[in-house]
C-alpha positions as CSV (number, residue, x, y, z in Angstrom):
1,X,0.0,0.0,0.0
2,X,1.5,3.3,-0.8
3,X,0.2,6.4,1.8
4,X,0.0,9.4,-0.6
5,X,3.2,11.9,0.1
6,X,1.0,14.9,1.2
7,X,-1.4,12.9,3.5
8,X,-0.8,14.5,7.2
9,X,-0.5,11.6,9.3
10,X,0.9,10.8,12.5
11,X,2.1,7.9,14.4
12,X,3.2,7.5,18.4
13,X,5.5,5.3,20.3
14,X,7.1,4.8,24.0
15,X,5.4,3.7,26.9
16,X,4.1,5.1,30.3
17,X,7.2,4.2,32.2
18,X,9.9,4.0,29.2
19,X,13.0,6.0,28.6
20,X,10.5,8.2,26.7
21,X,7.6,9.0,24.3
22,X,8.3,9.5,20.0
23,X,6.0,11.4,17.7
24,X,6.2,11.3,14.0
25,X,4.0,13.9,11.9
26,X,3.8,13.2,7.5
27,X,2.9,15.5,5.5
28,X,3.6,18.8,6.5
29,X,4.5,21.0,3.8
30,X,8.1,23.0,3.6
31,X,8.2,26.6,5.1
32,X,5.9,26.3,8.3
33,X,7.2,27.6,11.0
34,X,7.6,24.7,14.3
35,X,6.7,27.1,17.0
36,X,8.6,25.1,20.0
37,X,6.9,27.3,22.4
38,X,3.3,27.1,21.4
39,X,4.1,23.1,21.3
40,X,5.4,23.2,24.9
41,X,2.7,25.3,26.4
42,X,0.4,22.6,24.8
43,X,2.5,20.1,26.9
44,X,2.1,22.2,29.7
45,X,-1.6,22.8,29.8
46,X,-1.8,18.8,29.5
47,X,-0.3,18.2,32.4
48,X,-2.3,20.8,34.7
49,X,-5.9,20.7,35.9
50,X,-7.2,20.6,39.3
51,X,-7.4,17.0,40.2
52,X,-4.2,15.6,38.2
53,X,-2.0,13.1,40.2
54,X,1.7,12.7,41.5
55,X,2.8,11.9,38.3
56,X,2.7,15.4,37.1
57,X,4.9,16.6,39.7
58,X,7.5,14.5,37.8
59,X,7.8,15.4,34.3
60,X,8.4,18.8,32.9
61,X,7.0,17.9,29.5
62,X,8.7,19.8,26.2
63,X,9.5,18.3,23.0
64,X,13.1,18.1,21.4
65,X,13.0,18.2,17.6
66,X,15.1,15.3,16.0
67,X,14.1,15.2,12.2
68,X,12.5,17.2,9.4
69,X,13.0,20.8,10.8
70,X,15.4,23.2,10.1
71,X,16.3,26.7,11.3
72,X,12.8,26.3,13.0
73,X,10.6,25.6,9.7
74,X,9.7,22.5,8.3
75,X,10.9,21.1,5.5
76,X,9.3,18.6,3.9
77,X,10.6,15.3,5.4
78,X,8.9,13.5,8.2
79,X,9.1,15.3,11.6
80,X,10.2,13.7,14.1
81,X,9.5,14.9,18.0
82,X,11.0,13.0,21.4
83,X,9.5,13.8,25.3
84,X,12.1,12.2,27.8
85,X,9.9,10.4,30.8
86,X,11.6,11.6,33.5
87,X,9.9,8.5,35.8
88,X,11.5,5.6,33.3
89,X,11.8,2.8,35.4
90,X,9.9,0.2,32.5
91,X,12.4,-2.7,33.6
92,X,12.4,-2.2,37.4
93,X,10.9,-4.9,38.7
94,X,10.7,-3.3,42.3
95,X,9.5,0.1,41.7
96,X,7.2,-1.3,38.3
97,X,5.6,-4.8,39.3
98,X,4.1,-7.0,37.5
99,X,0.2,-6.4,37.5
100,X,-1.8,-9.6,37.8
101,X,-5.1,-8.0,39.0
102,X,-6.8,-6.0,36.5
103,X,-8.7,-2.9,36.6
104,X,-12.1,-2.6,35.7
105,X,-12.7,-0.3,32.9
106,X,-9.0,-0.4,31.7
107,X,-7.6,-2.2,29.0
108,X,-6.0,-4.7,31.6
109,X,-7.8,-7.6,31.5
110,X,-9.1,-7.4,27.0
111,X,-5.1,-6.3,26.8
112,X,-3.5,-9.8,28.7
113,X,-6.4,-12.3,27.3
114,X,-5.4,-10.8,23.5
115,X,-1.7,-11.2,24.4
116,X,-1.6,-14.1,26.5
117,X,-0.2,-13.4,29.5
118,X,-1.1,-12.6,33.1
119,X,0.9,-10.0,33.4
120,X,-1.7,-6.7,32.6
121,X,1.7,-4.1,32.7
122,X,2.5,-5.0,29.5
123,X,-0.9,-4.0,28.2
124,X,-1.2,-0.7,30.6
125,X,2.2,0.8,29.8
126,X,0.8,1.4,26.2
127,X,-2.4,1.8,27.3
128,X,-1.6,5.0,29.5
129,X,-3.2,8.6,29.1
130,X,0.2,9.4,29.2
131,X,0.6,8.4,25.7
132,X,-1.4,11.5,25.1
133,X,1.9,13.8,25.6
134,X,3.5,12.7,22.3
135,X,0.0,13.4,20.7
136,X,-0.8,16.8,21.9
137,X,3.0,17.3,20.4
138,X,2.0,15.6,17.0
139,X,-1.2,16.9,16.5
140,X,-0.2,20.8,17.5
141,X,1.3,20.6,14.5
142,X,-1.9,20.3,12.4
143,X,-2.8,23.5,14.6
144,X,0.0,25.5,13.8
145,X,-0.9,24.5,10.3
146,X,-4.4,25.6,10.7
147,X,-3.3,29.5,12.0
148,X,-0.7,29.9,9.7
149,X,-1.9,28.8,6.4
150,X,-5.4,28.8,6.7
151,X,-6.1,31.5,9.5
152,X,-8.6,29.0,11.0
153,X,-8.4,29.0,15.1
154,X,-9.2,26.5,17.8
155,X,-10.6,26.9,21.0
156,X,-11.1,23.9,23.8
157,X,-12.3,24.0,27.3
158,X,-14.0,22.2,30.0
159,X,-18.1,22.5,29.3
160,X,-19.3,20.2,32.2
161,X,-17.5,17.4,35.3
162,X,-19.9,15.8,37.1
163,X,-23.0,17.8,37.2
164,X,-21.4,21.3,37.5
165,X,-21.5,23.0,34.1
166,X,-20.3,26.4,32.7
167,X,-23.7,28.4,30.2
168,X,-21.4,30.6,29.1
169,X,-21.5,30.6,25.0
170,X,-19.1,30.4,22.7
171,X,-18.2,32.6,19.2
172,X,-14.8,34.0,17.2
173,X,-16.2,37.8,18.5
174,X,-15.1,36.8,22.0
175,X,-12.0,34.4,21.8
176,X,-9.8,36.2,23.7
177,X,-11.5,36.6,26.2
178,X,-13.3,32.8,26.4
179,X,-9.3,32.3,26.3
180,X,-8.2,34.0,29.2
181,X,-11.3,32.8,31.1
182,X,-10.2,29.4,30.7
183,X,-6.1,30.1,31.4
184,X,-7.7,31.6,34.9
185,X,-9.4,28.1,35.7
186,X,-8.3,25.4,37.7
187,X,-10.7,23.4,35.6
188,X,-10.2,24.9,32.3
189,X,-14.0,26.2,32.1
190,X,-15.3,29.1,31.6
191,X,-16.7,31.2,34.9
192,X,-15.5,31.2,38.3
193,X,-18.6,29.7,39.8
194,X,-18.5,26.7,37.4
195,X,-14.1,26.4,38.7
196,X,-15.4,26.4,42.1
197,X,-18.4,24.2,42.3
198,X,-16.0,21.3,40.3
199,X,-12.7,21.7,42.3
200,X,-15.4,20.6,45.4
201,X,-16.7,17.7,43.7
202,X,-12.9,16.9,42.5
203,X,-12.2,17.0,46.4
204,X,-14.7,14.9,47.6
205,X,-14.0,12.2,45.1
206,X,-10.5,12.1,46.5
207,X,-11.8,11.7,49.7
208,X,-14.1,9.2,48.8
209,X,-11.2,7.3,46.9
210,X,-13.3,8.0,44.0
211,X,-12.8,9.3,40.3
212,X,-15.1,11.5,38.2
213,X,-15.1,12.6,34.4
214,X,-16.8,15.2,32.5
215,X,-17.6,16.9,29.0
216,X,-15.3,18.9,27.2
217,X,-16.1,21.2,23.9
218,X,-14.3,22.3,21.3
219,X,-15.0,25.1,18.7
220,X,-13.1,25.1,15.2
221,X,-13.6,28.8,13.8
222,X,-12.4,30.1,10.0
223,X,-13.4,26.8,7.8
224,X,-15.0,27.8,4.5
225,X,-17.7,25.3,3.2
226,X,-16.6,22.3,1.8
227,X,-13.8,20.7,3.8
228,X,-14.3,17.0,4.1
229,X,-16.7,15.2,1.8
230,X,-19.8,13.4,0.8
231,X,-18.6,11.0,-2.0
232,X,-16.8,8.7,0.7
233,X,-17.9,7.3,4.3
234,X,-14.3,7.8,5.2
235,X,-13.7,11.2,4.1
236,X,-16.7,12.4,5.8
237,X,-15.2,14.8,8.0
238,X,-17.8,14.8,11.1
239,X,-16.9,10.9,11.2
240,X,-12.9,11.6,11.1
241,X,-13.1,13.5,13.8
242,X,-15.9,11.6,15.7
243,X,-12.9,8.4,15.2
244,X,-10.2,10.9,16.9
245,X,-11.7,11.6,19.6
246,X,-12.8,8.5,20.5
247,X,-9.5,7.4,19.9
248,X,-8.7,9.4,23.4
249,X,-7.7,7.5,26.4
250,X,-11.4,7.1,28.2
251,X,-13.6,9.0,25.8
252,X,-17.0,6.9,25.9
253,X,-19.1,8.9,23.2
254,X,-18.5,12.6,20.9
255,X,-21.3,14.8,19.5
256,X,-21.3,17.3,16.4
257,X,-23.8,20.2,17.6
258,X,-26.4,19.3,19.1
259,X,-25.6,15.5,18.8
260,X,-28.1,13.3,20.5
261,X,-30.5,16.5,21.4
262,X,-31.8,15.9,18.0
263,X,-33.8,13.0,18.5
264,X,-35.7,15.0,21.4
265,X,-36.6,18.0,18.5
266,X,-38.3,18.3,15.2
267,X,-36.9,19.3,11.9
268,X,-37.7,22.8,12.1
269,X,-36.3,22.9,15.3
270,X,-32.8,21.2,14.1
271,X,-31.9,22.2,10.6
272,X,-30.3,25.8,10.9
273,X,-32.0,28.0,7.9
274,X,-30.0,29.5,5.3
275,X,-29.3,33.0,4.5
276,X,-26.8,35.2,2.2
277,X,-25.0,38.4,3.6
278,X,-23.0,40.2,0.9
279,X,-21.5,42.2,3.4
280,X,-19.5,39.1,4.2
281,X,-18.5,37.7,1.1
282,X,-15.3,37.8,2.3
283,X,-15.3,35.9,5.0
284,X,-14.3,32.4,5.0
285,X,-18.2,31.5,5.3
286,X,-18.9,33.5,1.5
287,X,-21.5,35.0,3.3
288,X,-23.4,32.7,3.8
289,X,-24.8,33.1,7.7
290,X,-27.0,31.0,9.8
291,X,-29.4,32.2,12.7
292,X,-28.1,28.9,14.5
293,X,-25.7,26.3,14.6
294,X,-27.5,23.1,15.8
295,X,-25.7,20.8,13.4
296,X,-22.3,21.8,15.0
297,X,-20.8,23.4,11.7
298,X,-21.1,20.3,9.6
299,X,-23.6,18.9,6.6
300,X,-23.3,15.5,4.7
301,X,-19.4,15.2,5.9
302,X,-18.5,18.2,5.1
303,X,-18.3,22.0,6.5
304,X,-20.7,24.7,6.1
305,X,-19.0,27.8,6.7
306,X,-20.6,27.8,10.3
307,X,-17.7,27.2,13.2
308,X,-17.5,23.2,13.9
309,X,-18.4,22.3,17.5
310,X,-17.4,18.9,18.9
311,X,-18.4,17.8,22.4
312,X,-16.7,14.5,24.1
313,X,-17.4,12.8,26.8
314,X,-14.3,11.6,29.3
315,X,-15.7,8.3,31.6
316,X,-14.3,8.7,35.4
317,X,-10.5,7.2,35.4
318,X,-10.5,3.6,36.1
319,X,-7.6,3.4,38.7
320,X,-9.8,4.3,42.2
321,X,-8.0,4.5,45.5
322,X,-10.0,2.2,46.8
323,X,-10.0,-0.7,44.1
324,X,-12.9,-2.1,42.4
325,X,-14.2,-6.3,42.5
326,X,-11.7,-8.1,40.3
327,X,-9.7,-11.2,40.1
328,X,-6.5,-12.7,40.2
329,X,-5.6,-13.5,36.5
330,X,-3.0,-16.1,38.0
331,X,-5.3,-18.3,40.7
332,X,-9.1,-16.8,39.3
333,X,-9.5,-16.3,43.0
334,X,-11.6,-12.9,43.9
335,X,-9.0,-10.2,44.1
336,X,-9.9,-6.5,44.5
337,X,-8.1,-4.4,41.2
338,X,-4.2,-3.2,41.9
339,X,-3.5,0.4,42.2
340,X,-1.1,2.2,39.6
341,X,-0.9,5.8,40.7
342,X,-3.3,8.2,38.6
343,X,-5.7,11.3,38.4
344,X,-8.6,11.6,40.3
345,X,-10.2,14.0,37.5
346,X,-7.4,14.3,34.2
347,X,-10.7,15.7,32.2
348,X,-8.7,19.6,32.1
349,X,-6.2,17.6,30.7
350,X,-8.4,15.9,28.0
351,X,-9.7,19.2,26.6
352,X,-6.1,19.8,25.7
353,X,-6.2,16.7,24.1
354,X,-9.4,17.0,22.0
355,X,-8.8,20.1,21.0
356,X,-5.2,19.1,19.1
357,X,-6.8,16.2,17.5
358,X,-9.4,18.1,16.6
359,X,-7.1,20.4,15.3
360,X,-5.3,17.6,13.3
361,X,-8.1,16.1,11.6
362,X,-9.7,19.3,10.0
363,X,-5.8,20.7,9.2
364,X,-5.6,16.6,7.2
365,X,-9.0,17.7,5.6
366,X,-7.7,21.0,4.3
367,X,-4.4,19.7,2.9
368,X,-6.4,16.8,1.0
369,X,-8.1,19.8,-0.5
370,X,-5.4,22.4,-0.9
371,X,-2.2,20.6,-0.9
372,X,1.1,21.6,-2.0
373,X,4.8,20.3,-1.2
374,X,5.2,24.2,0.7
375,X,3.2,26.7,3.0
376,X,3.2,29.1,0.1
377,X,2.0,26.8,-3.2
378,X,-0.5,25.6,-0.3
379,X,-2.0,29.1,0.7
380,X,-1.8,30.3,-3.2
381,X,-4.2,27.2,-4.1
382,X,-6.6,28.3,-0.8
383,X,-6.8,31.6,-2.2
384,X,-7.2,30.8,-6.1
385,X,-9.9,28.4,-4.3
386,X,-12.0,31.2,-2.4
387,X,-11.9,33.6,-5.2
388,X,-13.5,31.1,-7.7
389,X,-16.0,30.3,-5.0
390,X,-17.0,33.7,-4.2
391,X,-17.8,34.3,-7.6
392,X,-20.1,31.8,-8.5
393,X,-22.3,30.9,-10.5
394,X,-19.4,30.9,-13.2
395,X,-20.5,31.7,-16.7
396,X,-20.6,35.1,-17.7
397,X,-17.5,37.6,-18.3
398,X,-17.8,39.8,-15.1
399,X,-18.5,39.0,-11.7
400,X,-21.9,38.9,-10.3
401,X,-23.4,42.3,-9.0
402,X,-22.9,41.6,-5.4
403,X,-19.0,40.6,-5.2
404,X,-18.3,44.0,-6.9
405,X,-20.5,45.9,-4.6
């Protein structure tokens, strides 16, 4: 099978308590500027949250930049990142057991029967959340990409954990300062209240020797219509995403808009009407506007100028301080589940996640449509692209009425 040269694609490697964690990123065209310290405060972000465990206190996460980059711009070759695990004790057999009691709701127990052992460390090493370090580097690639090229920007925060949830709403007028709302949080939402009321349900999980999860959101804002497609199942862009962020450590379900609300509504009350503003032609929507945006940005698999809004939906971690009913994989004799250190709460941290693979998946959908071998052959066929469209219908020698108004 041959993977086409400009498909961006990424791969990780390494393992929870290895010497460290590898990310390779394809595709990216030559010229973009690797922006080490937008990458790093990614890293960063990831590891805070109110409710994160010991294992933060240990790593200082920042990448170091092994292949495909040079005087801090791509060049066209495979990138190639590396984030040293500062805790790498993989082969210590005192300090990293062997785990023969498997957690519920971890890949423990599927993990050992598929590779036939008892031992479930083998399984949760590769498993971890931590995994997620070399993919928030990877896929803040694809948002660097996004900015730069396409001048498209992503936005990720906390909505809900637990019952306590933020109202505030979301739009491109306000970014900066939705932005700085969510930098102020402990929790990564949006108000104050909302911080508070979640830090105290974080707090009594951890005294209950319990775990708790939440929702987190994330707004794409700047896509013309037509990313993505309808010809193909697997180039429907709602689905790629939907698969990325499912592919998140805990992530039990993702909506598009309003998701599973629609089932509760009729169509009137779901399908967001249509209407055309010359005024803002030249805007990456080519003016067409919506008085809502219940189908989260996206129709038939592809985008419709609207911003894209993704929700997911992060299980409580399965490690509990107190153990959950398990067995012994060794004697089958009732066991309660081993304890690895974790989070009480790490869904802060999966925002951060979801909003780079987010990120990733749409910046893949543009460069499937716009692609070139360098940033600037890239933007130049954006551009030629949104000039054709905002002049349609084609056919007659001068531009409609409206574009030259």
């Amino acid at each position: 099978m041959t993977i086409p040269s400009n498909r961006l694609s990424y791969q990780t490697a390494g393992e929870s308590h290895g010497p460290g964690l590898v990310a390779t990123i394809l595709g990216v065209p030559a010229g973009l500027a690797i922006d080490v310290d937008v990458i790093n405060a990614e890293l960063l972000r990831r590891q805070g949250g109110y409710g994160r465990g010991g294992r933060m206190k240990i790593e200082t996460d920042s990448i170091e930049i092994l292949t495909g980059v040079r005087h801090g711009k791509s060049i066209g070759a495979p990138i190639t990142f590396f984030v040293k695990n500062r805790d790498s004790r993989l082969d210590d057999l005192e300090r990293t057991p062997a785990v023969y009691r498997p957690r519920p709701g971890h890949a423990d127990l599927a993990g050992s029967v598929k590779w036939l052992t008892t031992d479930c460390r083998e399984t949760l090493e590769r498993a971890s959340a931590r995994e997620t370090a070399a993919r928030v580097a990877a896929t803040c690639v694809g948002r660097l990409m996004l900015k730069e090229i396409f001048g498209v920007e992503v936005f990720g925060f906390v909505r809900s954990i637990l019952d306590a949830r933020t109202d505030v709403q979301v739009d491109a007028e306000n970014l900066p300062a939705l932005i700085e709302l969510r930098n102020g949080s402990d929790t990564y939402t949006l108000d104050q209240a909302t911080t508070q009321r979640q830090c105290g349900i974080i707090r009594q999980a951890k005294m209950d020797k319990d775990t708790v999860g939440g929702d987190v959101e994330c707004h794409v804002f700047g896509c013309p219509p037509g990313i993505g497609s309808s010809m193909n199942w697997y180039d429907k862009l709602d689905a790629r995403i939907a698969y990325a962020v499912m592919g998140i450590q805990a992530f039990k379900a993702v909506q598009i808009g309003l998701g599973a609300e629609c089932s509760k509504r009729v169509g009137s009350k779901v399908h967001d009407p249509i209407e055309f503003d010359a005024s803002k032609i030249g805007e990456p929507s080519l003016g067409f506007v919506r008085s809502s945006n219940n189908a989260g940005g996206t129709e038939g698999g592809m985008t419709n100028g609207q911003p894209i809004v993704v929700t997911g939906t992060m299980k409580p971690i399965a490690t509990l301080l107190r153990g959950l009913p398990s067995v012994d994989l060794n004697t089958k004799q009732a066991q309660d589940s081993q304890y690895e250190r974790s989070d009480v709460c790490a869904v802060s941290a999966a925002s951060v996640v979801m909003e780079n693979v987010v990120a990733f998946e749409v910046a893949s959908a543009f460069m499937e449509k716009f692609g070139g071998d360098s940033v600037i052959e890239t933007r130049a066929n954006y551009e030629s692209f949104l000039d054709v469209a905002r002049t349609l219908p084609i056919g007659g020698e001068d531009p409609p009425e409206w574009v030259t108004a």
